[in-house]
C-alpha positions as CSV (number, residue, x, y, z in Angstrom):
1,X,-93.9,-33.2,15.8
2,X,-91.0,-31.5,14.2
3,X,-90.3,-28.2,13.3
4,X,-89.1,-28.2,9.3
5,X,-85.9,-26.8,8.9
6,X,-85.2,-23.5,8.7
7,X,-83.2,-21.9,5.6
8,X,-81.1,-18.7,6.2
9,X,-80.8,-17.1,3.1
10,X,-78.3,-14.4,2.9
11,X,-78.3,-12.1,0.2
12,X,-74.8,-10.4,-0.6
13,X,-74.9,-8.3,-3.4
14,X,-72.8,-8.9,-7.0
15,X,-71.1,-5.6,-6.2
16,X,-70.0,-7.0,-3.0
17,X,-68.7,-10.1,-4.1
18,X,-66.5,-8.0,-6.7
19,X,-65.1,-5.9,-4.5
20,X,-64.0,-8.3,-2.4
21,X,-62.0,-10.1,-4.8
22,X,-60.6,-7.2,-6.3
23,X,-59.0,-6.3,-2.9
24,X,-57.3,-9.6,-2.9
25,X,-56.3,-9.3,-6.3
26,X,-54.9,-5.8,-5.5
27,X,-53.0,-7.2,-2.1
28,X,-51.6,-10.0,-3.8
29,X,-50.5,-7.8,-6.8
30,X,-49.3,-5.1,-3.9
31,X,-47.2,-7.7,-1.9
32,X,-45.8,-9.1,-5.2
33,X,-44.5,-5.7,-6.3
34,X,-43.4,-4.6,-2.4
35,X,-40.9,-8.0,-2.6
36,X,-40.1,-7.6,-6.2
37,X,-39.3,-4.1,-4.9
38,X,-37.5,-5.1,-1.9
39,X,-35.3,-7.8,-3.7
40,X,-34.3,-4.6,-6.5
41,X,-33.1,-1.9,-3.5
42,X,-30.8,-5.3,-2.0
43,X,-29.2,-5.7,-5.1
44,X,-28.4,-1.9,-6.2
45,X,-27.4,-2.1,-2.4
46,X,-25.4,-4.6,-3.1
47,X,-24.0,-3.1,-5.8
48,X,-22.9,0.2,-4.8
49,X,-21.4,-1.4,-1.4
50,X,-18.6,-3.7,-4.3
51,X,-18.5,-0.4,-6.6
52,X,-17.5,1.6,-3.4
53,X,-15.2,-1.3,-2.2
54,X,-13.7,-1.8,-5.7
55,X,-13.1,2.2,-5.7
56,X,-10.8,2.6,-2.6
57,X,-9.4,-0.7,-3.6
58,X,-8.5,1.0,-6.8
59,X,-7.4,4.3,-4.8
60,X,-5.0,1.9,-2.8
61,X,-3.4,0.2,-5.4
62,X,-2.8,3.3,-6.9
63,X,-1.2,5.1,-3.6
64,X,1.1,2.1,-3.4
65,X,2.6,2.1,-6.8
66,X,3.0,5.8,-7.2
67,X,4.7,5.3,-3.5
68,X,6.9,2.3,-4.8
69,X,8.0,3.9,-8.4
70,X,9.1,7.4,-6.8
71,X,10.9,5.7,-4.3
72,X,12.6,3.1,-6.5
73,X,13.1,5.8,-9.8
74,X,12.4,9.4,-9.0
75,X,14.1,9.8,-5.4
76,X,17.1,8.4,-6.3
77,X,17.4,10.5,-9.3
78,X,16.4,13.4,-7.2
79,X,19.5,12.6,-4.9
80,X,22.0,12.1,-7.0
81,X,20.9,15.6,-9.3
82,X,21.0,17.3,-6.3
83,X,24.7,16.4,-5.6
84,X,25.8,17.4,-9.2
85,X,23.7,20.7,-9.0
86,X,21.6,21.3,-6.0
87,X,18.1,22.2,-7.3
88,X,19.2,23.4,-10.2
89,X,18.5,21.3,-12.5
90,X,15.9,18.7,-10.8
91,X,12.7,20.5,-12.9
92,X,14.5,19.0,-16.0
93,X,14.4,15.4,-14.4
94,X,10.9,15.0,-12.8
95,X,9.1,11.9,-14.7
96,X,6.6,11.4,-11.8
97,X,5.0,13.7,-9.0
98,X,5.6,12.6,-5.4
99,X,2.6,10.8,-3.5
100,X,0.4,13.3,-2.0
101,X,0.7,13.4,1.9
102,X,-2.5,11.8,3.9
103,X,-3.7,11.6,7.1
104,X,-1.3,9.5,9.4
105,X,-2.5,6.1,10.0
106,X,-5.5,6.0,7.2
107,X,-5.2,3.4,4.6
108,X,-4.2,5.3,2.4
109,X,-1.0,6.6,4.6
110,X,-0.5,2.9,5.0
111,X,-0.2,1.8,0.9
112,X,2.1,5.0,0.5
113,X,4.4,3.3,3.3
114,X,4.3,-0.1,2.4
115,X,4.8,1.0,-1.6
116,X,7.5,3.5,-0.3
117,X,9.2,0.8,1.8
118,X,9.6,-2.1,-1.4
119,X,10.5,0.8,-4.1
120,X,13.4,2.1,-2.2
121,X,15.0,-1.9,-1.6
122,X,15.8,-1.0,-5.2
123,X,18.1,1.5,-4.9
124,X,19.4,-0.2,-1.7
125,X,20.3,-3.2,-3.1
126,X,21.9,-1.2,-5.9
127,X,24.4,0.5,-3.1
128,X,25.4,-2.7,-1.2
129,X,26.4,-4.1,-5.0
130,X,28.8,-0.7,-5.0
131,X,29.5,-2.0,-1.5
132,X,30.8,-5.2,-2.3
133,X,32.3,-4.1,-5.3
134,X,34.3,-1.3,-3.3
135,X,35.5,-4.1,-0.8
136,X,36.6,-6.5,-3.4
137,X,38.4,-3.5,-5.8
138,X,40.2,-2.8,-1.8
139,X,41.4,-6.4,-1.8
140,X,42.2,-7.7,-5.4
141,X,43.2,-10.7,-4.2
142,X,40.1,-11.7,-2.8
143,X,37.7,-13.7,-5.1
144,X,33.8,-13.8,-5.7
145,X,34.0,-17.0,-4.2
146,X,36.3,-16.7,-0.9
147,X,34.4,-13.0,-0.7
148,X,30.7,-15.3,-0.4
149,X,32.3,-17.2,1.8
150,X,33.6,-14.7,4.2
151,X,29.7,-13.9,4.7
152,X,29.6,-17.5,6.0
153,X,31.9,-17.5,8.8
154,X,31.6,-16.7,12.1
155,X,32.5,-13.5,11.6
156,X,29.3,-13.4,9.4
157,X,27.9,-11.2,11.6
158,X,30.3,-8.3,12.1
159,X,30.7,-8.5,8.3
160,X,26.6,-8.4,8.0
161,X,26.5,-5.1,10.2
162,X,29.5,-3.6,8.2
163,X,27.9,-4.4,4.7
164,X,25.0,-3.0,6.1
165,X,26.1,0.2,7.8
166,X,28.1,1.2,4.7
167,X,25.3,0.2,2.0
168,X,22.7,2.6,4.4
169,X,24.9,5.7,4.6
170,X,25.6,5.4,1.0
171,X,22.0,5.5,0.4
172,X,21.2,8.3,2.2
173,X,23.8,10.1,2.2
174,X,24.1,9.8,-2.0
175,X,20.8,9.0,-3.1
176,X,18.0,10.7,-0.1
177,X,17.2,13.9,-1.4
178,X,17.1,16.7,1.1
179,X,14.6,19.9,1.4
180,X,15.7,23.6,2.1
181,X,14.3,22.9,5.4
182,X,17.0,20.7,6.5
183,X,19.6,23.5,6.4
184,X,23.4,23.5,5.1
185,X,23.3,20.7,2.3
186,X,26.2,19.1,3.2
187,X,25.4,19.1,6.7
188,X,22.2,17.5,6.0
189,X,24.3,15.1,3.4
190,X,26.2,13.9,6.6
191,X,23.6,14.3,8.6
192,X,21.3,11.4,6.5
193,X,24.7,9.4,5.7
194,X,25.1,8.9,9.5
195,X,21.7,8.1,10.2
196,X,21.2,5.3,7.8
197,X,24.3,3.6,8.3
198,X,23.1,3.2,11.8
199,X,19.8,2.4,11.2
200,X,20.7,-0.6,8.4
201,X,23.5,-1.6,10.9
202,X,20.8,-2.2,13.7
203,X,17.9,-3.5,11.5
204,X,21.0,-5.9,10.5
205,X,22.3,-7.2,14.0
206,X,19.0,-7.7,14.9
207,X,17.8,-9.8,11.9
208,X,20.8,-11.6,12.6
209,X,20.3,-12.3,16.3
210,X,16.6,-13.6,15.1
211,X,18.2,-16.2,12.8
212,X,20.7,-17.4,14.7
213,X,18.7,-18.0,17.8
């Protein structure tokens, strides 16, 4: 004979019931707002990071034309003033400051070189045109056309190093200005013309040896 089966009745309480769903309601809501909040911080993270990046890209820019205009406009002028008057008269012809020194070998330091290097092929390239034109006033007979192509012979590189040597002391002896610091002002005149005729000679032979090899 069987036994009739038996019912299990469990009695949970309304109260219970609502509670329970209102703590899933609550974690659900909870995890909702923690990824909403999550996915917020990444993107003012995100943010700031390409603010900060576009800053010192900014800062950069800036180092490297202020480094390329004095170099190319205001050093020259400074150079040349300096020869007519000394210091005398260079507050009267300052239309830009000079580029703040930095730490060596920050990025900063770096734009100011770079910027400094392409401003000052202006007023180099303005010297070897006095070069040229000095060499062909010295022989009349010379033409523009048989003087390009004297820098085309063999010769080409003796007359490369020459060009060179004589457009580099001009440019530093005339247009570098020089500091207290350096001493006598002629002597430091000299003193700069010498250097950068040897320095533009060499940076010459050797660009020359590279092309020809």
């Amino acid at each position: 004979m069987g036994h009739p089966p038996v019912e299990l009745h469990i009695d949970i309480p309304i109260i219970y019931l609502q509670a329970a769903l209102g703590l899933g309601l609550n974690l659900q809501v909870d995890m909702s707002y923690s990824f909403h909040e999550g996915i917020c911080n990444l993107r003012d993270t995100g943010l700031k990071k390409a603010q900060e990046i576009l800053a010192k890209t900014q800062e950069l820019s800036h180092n490297a034309y202020d480094s390329f205009a004095y170099s190319a406009i205001q050093s020259p002028v400074n150079g040349l003033v300096q020869l007519v008057g000394g210091d005398k008269y260079l507050p009267q012809v300052q239309f830009m400051e000079a580029p703040k020194p930095t730490e060596f070998a920050c990025p900063n330091w770096y734009a100011q070189q770079l910027g400094g290097g392409l401003g000052m092929t202006i007023p180099f390239l303005l010297t070897r045109g006095i070069t040229r034109g000095v060499a062909r006033l010295a022989h009349p007979a010379l033409s523009a056309e048989k003087f390009a192509l004297l820098a085309n012979t063999t010769n080409r590189s003796g007359y490369l190093v020459a060009e060179a040597a004589l457009s580099g002391a001009l440019y530093d002896g005339l247009l570098r200005p020089i500091s207290t610091e350096e001493g006598n002002f002629w002597t430091a005149r000299l003193k700069n013309a010498v250097v950068g005729g040897i320095t533009f000679a060499t940076l010459a032979k050797t660009t020359h040896g590279l092309q020809t090899r």
